[in-house]
FIPAZA-521748 format. One record per residue: x, y, z of N, C-alpha, C, O in turn. Coordinates in Angstrom, 3 decimals, always signed. Layout:
{{X Y Z} {X Y Z} {X Y Z} {X Y Z}}
...
This chain:
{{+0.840 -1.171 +0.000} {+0.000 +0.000 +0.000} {+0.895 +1.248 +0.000} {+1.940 +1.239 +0.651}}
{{+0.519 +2.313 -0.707} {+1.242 +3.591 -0.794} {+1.490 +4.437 +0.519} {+0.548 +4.949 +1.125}}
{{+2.416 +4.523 +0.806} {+2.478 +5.572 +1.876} {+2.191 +7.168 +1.477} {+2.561 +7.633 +0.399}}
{{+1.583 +7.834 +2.347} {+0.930 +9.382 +2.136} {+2.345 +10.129 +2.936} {+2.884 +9.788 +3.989}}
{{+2.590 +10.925 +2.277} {+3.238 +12.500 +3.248} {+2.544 +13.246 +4.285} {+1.534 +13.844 +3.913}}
{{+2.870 +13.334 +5.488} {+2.124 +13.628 +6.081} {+2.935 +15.021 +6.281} {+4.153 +15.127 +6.135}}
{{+1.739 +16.437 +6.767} {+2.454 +17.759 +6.549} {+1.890 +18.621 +7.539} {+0.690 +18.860 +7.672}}
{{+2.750 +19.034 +8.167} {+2.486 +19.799 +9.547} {+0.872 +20.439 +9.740} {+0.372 +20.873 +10.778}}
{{+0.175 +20.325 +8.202} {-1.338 +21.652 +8.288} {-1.028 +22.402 +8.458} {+0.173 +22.660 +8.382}}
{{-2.146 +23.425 +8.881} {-2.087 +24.803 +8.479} {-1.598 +25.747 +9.564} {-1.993 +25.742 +10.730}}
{{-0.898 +26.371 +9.156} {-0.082 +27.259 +10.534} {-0.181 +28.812 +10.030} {+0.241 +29.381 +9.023}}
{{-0.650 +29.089 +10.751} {-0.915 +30.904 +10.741} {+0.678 +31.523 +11.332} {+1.295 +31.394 +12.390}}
{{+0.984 +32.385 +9.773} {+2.007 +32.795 +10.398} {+2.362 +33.953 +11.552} {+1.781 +35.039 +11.581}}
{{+3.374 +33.567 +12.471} {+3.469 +34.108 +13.556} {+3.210 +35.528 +13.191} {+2.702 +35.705 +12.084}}
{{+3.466 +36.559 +13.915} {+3.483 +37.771 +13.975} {+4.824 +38.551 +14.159} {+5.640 +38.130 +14.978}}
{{+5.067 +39.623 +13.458} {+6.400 +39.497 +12.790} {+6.560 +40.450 +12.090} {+5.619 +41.127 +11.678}}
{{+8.121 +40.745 +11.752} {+7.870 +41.635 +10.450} {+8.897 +40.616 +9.244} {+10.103 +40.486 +9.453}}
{{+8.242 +39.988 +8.064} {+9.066 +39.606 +7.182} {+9.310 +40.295 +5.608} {+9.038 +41.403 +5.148}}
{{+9.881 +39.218 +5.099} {+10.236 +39.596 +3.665} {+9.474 +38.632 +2.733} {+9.595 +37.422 +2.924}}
{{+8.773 +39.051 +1.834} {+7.781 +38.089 +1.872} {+8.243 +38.173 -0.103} {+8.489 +39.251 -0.643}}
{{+8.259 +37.126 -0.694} {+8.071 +37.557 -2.228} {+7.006 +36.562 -3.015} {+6.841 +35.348 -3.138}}
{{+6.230 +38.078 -3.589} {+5.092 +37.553 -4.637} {+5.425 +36.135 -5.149} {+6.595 +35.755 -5.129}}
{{+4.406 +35.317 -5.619} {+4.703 +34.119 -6.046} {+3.424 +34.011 -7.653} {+3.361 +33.570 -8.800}}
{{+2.672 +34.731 -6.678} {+1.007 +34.741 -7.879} {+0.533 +35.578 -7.888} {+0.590 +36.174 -6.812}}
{{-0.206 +36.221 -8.924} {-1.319 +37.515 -9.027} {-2.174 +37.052 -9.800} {-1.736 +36.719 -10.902}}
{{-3.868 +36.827 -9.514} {-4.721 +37.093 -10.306} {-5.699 +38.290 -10.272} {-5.860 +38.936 -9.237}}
{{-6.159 +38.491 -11.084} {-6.831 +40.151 -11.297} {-8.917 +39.146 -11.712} {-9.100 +38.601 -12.801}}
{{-9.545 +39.162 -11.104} {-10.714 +38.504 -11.991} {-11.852 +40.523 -11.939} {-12.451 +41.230 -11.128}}
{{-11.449 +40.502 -13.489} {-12.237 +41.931 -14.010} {-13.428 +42.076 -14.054} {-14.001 +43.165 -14.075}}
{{-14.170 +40.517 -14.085} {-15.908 +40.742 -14.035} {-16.222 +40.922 -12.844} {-17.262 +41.572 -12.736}}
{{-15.560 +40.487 -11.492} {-15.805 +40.507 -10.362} {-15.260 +42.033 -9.928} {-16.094 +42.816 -9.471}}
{{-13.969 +42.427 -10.057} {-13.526 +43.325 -9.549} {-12.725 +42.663 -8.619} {-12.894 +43.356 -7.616}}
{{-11.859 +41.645 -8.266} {-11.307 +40.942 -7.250} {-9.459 +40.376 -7.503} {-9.204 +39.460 -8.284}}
{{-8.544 +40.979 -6.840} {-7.139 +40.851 -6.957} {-6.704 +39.833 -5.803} {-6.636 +40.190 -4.627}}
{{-6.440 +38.644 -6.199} {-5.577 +37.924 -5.275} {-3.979 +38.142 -5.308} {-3.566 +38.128 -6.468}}
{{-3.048 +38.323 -4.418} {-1.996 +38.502 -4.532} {-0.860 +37.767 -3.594} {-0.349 +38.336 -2.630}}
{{-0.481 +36.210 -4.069} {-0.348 +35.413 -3.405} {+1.266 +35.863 -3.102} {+2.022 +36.360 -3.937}}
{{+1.685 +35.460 -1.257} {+3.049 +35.659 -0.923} {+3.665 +34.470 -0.099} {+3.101 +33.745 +0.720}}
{{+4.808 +34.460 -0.475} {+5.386 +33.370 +0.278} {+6.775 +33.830 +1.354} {+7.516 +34.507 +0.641}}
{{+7.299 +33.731 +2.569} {+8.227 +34.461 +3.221} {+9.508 +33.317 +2.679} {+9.315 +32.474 +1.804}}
{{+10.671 +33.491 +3.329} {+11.872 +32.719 +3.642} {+11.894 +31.284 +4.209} {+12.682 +30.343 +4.107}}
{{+10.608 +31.503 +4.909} {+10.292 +29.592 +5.585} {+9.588 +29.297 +4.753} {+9.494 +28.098 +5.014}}
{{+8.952 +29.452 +3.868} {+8.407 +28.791 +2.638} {+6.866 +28.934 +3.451} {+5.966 +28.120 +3.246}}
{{+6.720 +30.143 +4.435} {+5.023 +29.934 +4.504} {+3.984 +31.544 +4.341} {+4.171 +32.717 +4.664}}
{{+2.861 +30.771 +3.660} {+2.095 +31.425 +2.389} {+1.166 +32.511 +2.928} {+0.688 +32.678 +4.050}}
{{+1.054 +33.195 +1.795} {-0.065 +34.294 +2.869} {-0.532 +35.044 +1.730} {+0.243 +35.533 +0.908}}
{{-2.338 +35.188 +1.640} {-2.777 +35.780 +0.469} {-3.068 +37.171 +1.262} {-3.106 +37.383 +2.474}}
{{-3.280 +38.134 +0.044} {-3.682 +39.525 -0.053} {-5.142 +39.484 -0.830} {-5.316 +38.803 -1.841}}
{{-5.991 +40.161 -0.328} {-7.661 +40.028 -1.069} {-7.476 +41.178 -1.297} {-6.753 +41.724 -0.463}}
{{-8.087 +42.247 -2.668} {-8.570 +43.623 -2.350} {-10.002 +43.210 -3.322} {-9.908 +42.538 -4.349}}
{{-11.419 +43.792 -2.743} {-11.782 +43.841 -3.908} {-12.340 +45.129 -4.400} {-13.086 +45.871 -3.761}}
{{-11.864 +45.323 -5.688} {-12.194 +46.651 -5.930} {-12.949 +47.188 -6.795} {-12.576 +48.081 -7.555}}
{{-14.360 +46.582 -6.762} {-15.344 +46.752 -7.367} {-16.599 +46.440 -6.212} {-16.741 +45.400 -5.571}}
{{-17.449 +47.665 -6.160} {-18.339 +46.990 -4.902} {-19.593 +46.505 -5.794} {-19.675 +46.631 -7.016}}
{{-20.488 +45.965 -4.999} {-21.876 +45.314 -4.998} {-22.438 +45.720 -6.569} {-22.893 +44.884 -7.350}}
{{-22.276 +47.552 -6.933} {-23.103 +48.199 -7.490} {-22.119 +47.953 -8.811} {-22.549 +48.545 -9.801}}
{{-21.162 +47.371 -8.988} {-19.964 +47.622 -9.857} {-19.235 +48.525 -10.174} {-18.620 +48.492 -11.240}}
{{-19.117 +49.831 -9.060} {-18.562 +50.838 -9.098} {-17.531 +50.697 -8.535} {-17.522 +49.818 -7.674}}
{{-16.282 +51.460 -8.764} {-14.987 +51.129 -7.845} {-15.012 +51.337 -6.418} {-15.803 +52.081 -5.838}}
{{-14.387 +50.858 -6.048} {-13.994 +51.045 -4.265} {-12.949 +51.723 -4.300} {-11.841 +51.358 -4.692}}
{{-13.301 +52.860 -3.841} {-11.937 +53.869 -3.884} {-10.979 +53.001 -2.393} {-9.903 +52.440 -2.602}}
{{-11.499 +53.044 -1.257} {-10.748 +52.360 -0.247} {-9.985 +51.533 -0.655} {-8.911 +51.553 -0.054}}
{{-10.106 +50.440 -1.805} {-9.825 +48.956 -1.761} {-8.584 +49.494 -3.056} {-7.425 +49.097 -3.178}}
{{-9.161 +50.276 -3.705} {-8.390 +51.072 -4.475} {-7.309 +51.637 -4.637} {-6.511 +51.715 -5.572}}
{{-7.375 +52.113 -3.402} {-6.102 +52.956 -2.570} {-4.996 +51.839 -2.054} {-3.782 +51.954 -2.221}}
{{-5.713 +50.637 -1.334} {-5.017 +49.903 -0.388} {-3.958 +49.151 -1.398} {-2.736 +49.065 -1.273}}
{{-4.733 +48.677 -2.351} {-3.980 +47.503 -3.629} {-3.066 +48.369 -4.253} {-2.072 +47.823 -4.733}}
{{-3.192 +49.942 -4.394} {-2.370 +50.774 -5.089} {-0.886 +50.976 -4.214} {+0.221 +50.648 -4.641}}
{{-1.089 +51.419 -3.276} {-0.156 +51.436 -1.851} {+0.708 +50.226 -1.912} {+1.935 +50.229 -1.804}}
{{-0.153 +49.064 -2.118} {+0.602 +47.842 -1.881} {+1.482 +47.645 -3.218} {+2.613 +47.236 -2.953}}
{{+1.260 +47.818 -4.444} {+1.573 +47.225 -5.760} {+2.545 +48.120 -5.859} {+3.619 +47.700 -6.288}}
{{+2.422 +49.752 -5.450} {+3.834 +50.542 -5.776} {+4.809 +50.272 -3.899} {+5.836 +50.705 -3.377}}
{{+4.326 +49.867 -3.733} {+5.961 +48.910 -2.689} {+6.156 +48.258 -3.065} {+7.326 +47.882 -3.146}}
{{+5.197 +47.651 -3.561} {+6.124 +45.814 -4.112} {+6.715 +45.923 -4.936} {+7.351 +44.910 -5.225}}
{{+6.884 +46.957 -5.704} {+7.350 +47.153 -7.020} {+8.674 +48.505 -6.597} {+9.632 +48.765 -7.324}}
{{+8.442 +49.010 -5.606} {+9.487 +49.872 -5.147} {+9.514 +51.214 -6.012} {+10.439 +51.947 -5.663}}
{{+8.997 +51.548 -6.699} {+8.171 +52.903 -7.254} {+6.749 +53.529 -6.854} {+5.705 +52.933 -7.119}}
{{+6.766 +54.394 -6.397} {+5.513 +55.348 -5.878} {+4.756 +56.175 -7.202} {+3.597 +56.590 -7.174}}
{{+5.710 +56.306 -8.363} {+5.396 +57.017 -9.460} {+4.107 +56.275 -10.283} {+3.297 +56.801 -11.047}}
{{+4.238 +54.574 -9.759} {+3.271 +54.510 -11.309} {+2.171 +54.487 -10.946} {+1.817 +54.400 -9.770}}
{{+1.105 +54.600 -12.398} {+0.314 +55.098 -12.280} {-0.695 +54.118 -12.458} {-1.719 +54.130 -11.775}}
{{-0.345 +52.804 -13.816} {-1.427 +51.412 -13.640} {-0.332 +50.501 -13.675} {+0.869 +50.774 -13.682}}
{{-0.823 +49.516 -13.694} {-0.736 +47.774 -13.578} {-1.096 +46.834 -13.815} {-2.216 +46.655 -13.337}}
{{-0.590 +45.736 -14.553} {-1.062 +44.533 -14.550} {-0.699 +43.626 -13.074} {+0.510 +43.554 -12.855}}
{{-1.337 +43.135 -12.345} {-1.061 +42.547 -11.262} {-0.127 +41.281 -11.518} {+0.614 +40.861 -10.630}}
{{-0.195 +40.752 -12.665} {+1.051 +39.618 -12.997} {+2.689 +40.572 -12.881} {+3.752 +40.143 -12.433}}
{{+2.541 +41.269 -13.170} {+3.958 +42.299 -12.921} {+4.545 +42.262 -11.700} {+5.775 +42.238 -11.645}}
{{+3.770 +42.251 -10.523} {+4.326 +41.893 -9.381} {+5.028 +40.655 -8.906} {+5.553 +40.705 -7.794}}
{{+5.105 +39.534 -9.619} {+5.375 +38.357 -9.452} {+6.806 +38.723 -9.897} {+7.334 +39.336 -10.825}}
{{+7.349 +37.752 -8.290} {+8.986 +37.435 -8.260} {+9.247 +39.044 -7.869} {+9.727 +39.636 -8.836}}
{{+9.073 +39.808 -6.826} {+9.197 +41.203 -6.697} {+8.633 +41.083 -5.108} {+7.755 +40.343 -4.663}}
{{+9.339 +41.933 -4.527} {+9.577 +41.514 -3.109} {+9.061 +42.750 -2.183} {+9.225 +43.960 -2.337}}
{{+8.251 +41.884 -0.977} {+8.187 +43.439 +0.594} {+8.131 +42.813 +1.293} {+7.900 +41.607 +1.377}}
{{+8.472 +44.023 +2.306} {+8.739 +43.982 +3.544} {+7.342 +44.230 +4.434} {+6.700 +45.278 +4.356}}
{{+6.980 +43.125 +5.277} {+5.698 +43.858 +5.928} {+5.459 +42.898 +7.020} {+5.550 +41.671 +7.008}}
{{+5.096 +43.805 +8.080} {+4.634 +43.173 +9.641} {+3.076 +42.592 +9.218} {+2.125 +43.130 +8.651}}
{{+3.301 +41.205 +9.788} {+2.077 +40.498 +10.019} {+1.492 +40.687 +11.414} {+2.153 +40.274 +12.367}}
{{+0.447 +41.207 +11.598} {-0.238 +41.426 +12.964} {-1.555 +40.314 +12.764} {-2.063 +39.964 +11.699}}
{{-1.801 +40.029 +13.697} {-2.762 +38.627 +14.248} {-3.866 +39.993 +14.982} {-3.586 +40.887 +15.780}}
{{-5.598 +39.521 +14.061} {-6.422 +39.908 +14.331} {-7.627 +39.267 +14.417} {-8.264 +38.974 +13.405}}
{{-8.086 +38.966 +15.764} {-8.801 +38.002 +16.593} {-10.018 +38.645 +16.881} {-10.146 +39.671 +17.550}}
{{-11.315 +37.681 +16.088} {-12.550 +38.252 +15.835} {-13.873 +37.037 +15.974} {-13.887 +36.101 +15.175}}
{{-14.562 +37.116 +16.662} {-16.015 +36.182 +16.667} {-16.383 +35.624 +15.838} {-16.942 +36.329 +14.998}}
{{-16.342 +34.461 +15.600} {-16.699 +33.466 +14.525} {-18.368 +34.277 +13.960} {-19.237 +34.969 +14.491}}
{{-18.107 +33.667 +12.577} {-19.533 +34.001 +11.872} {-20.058 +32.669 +12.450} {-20.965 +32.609 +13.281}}
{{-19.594 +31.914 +12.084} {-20.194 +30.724 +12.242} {-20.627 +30.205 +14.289} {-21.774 +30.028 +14.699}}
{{-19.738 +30.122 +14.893} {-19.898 +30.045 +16.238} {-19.529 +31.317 +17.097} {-18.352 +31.618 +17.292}}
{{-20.457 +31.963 +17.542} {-20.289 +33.735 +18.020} {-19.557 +33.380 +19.569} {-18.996 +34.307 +20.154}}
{{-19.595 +31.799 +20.288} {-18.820 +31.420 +21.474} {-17.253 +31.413 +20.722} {-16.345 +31.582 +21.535}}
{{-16.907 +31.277 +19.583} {-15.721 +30.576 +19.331} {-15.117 +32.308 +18.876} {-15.828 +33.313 +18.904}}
{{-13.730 +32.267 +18.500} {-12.932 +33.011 +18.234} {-11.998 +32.922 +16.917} {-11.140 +32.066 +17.135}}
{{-11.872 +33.385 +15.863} {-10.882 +33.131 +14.529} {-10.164 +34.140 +14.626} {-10.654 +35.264 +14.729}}
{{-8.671 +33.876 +14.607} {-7.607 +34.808 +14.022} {-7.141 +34.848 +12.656} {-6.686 +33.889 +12.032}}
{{-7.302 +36.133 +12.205} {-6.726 +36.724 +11.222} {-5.089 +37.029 +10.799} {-4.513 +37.993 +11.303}}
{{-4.479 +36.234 +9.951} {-3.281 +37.137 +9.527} {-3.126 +38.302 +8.700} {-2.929 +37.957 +7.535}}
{{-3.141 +39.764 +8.879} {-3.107 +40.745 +7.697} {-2.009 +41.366 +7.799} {-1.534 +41.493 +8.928}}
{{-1.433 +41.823 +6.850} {-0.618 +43.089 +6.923} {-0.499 +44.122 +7.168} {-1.320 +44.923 +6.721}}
{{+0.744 +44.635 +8.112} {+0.280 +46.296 +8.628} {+1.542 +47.048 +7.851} {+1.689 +47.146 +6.633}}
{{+2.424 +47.558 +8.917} {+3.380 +48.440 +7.777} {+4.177 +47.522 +6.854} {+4.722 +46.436 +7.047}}
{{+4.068 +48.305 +5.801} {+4.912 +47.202 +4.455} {+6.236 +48.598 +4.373} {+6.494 +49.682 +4.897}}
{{+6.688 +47.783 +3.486} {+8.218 +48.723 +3.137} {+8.962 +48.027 +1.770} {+9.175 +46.843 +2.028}}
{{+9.461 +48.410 +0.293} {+10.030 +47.870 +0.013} {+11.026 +46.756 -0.130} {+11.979 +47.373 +0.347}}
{{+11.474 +45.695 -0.400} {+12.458 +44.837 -0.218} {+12.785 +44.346 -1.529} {+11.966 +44.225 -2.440}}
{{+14.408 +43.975 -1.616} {+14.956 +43.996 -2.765} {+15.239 +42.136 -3.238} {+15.321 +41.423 -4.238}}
{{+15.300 +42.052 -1.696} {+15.105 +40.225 -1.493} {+15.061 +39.547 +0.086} {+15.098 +40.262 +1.088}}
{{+14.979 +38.105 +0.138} {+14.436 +37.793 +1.511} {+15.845 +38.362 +2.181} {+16.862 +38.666 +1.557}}
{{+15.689 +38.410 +3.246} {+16.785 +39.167 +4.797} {+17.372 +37.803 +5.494} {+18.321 +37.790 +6.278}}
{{+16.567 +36.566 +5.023} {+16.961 +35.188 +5.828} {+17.334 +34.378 +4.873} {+16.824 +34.812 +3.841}}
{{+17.889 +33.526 +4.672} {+18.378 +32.081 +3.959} {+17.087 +31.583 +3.611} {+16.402 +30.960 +4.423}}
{{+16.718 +31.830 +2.432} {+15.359 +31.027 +2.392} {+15.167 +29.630 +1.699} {+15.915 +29.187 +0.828}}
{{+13.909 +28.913 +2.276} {+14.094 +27.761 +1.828} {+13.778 +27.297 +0.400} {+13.129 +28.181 -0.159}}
{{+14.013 +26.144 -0.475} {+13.626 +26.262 -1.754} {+12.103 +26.337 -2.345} {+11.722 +26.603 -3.486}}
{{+11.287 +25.974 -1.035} {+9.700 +26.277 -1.300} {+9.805 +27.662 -1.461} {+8.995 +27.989 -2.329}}
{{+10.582 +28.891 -0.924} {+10.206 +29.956 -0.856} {+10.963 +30.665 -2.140} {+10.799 +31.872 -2.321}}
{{+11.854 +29.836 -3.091} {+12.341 +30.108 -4.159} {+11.510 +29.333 -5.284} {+11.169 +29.795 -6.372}}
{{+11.294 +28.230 -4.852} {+10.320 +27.783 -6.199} {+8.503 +27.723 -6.488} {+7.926 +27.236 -7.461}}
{{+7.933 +28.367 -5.331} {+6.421 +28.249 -5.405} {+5.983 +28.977 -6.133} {+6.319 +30.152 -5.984}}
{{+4.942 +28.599 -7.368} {+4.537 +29.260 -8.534} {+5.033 +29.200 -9.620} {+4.390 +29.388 -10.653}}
{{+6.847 +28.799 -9.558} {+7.300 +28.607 -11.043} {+7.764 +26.950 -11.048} {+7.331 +26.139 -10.230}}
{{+8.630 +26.657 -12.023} {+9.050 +25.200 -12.599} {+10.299 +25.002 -11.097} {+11.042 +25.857 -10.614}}
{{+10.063 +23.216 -10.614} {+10.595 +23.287 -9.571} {+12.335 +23.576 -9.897} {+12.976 +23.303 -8.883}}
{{+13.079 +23.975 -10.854} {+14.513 +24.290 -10.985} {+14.826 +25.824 -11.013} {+15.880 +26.402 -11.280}}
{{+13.303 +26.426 -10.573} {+13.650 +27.816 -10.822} {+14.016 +28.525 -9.724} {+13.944 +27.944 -8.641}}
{{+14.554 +30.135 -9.773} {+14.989 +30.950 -8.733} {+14.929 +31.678 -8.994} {+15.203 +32.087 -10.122}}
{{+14.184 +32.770 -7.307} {+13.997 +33.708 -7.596} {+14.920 +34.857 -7.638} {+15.365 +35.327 -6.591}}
{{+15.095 +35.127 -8.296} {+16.321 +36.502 -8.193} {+16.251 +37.915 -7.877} {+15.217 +38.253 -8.454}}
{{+16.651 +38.789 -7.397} {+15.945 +40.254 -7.422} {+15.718 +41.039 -8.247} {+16.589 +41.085 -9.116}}
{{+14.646 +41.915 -8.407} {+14.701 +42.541 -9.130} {+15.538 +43.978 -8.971} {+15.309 +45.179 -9.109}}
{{+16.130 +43.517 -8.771} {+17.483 +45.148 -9.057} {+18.498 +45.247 -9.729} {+19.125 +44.215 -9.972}}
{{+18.972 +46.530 -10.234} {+20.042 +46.524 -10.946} {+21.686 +46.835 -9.636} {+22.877 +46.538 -9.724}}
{{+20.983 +47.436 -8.737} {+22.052 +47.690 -8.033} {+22.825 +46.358 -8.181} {+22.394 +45.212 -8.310}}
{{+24.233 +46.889 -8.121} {+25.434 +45.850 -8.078} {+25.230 +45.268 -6.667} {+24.857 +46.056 -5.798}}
{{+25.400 +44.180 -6.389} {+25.831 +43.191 -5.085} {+24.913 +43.568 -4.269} {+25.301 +43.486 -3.103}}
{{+23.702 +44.003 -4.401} {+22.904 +44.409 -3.262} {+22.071 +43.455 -2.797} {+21.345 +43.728 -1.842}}
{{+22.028 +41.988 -3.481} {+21.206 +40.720 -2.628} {+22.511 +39.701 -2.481} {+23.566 +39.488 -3.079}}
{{+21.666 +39.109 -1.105} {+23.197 +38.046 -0.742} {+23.146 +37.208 -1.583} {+22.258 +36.808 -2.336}}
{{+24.656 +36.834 -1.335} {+25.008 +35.741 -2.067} {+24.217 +34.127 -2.947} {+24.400 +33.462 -3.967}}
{{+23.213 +34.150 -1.624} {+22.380 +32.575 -1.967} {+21.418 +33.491 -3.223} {+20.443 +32.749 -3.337}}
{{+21.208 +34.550 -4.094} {+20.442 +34.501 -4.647} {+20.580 +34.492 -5.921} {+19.666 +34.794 -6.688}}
{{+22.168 +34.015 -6.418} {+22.435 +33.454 -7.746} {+22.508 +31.959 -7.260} {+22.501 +31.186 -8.219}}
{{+22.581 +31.298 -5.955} {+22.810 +29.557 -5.859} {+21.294 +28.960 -6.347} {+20.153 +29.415 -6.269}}
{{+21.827 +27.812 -6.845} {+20.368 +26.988 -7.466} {+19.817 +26.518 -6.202} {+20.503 +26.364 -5.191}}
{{+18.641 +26.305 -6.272} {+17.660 +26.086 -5.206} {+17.643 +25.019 -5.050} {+17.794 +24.303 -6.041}}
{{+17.472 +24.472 -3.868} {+17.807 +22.840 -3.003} {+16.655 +22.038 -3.585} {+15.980 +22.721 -4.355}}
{{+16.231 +20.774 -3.441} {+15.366 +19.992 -3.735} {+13.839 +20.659 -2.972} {+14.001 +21.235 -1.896}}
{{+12.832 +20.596 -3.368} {+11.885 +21.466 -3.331} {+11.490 +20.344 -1.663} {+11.981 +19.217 -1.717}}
{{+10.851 +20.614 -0.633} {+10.603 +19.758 +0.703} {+9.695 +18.655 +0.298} {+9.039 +18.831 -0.728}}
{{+9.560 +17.547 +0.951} {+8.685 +16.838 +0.280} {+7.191 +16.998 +1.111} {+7.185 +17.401 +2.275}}
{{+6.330 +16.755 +0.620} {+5.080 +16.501 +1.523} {+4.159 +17.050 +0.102} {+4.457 +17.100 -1.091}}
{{+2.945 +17.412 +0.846} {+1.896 +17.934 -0.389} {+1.722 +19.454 -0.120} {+1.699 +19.976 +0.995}}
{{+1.618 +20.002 -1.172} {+1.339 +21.919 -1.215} {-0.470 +22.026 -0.938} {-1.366 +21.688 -1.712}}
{{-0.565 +22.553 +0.287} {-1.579 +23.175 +0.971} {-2.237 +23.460 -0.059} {-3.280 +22.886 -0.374}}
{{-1.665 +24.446 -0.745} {-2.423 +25.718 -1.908} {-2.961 +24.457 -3.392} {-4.043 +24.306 -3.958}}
{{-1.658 +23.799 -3.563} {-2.447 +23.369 -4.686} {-3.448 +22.180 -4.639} {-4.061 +21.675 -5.580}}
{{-3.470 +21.835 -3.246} {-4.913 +20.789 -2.985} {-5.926 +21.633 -3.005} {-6.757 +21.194 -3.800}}
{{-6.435 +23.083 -2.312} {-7.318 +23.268 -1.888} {-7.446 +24.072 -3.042} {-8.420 +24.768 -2.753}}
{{-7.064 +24.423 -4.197} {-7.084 +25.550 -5.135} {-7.488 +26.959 -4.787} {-6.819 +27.721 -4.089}}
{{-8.622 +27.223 -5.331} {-9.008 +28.472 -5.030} {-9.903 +28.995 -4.091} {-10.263 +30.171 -4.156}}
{{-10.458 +27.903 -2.856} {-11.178 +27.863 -1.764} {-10.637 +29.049 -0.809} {-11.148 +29.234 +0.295}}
């Protein structure tokens, strides 16, 4: 009989400030809805929701603002002006995860914590040794992510080394797809 991988589940990441780099962007235009998937240095995942189209199909200036804020850090320019959200992929920030603890919809006795982002800041690449989940999630498993900068020598060393054998077990994200 086949043996299964068995994989730690789901772990809310601590609270913190990391370096987190894009891995995925989808934009869905009939909805008005930007997913903007991130992965840190330990290889663990964390989505961004904005949606920026409300009920009536008019824009959400709020949601508007927030995804705009976010896309010119990640991108380390304040100047631009649009975007394709695939542009952000493989492009790196810096941002404190704060844990926000709120009354179940479902059980109003029970309690759910939230991971969101609070101050973000540019980043040129991860600050820690990262692992090869956190270099290969989203592209072909021999790939790496590199920085996007021209500055000379300004990411360490590990970010021309080829990326280690990818960990074994099963990817959270690609069982549960888009749930």
């Amino acid at each position: 009989m086949a043996r299964i991988p068995m994989t730690s589940g789901f772990t809310l990441i601590p609270e913190g400030t990391y370096v987190f780099r894009v891995y995925d962007a989808t934009y869905d235009e009939e909805f008005g809805k930007i997913e903007v998937k991130l992965v840190n240095a330990q290889g663990m995942t964390h989505a961004e929701r904005f949606s920026i189209k409300d009920n009536n199909d008019e824009l959400n200036e709020k949601a508007l603002d927030a995804f705009s804020y976010f896309a010119k850090t990640v991108m380390g320019d304040y100047t631009l002006e649009d975007i394709d959200p695939s542009e952000l992929v493989d492009h790196f920030i810096c941002a404190e995860v704060v844990h926000t603890k709120l009354p179940s919809n479902k059980d109003p006795n029970k309690t759910v914590t939230f991971a969101n982002l609070g101050d973000k800041s540019p980043a040129e690449y991860f600050d820690t040794e990262p692992v090869a989940r956190a270099l290969t999630l989203g592209k072909g498993n021999n790939a790496t992510a590199a920085p996007k900068s021209t500055a000379p020598s300004s990411a360490p060393a590990t970010a021309s080394a080829p990326a280690a054998q990818p960990a074994k077990g099963l990817d959270i994200d690609a069982l549960l797809g888009n749930l």
